[in-house]
C-alpha positions as CSV (number, residue, x, y, z in Angstrom):
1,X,3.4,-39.8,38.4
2,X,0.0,-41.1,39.0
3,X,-0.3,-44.6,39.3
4,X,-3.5,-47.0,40.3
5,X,-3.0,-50.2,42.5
6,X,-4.3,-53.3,40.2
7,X,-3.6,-55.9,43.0
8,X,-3.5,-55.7,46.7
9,X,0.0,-56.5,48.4
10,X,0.1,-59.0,51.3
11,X,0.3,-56.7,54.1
12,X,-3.0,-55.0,52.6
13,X,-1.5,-51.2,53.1
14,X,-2.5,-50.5,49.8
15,X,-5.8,-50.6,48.2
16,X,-6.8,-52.0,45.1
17,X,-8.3,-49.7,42.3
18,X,-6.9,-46.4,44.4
19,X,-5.1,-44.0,42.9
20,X,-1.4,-43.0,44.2
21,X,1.7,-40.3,43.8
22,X,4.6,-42.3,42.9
23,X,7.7,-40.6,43.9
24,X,10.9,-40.9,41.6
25,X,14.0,-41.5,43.7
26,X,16.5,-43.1,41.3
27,X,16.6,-44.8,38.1
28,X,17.5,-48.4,39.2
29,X,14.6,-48.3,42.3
30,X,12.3,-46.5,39.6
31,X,12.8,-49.6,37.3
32,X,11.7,-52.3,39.9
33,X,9.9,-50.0,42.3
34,X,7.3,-47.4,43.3
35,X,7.9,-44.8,46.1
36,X,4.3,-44.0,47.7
37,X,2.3,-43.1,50.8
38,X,0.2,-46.0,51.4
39,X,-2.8,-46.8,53.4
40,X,-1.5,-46.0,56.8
41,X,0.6,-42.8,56.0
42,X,4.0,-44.6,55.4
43,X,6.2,-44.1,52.5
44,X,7.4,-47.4,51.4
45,X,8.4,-48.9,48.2
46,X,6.0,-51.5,46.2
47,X,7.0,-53.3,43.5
48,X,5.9,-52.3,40.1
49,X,3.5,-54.9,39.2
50,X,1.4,-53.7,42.0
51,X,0.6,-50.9,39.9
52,X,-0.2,-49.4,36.5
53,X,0.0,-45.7,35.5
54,X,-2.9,-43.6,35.5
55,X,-3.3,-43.5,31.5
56,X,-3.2,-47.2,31.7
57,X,-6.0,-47.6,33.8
58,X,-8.1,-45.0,31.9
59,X,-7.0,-47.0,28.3
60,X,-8.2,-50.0,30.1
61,X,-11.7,-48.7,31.2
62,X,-12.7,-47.4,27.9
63,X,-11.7,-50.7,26.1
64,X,-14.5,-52.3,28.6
65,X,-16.8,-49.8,27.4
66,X,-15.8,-50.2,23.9
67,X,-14.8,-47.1,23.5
């Protein structure tokens, strides 16, 4: 699943407004967490406030535009 970073994490190893490949690894880490290859090549979970899906982002950017 495509998911786009709406906040940066502390450790700034992902970037806001970029687009990543969430990897599904279970359902309870899915829940709380996604799997992705951040900013310096690592795969590493990020918590999923970090983060909305793809379709989110694109709802959200026509709803600026009024659209």
């Amino acid at each position: 699943m495509k998911v786009v970073c709406i906040k940066q994490d502390k450790n700034n190893k992902i970037t806001k407004g970029k687009i990543y490949e969430s990897t599904f690894i279970n359902e309870i880490l899915s829940k709380l967490n996604h799997y992705i290859v951040d900013d310096n090549g690592d795969r590493a979970l990020y918590d999923n406030r970090l983060f909305i899906t793809l379709e989110e982002w694109r709802e959200n950017q026509l709803q600026e535009l009024g659209i």
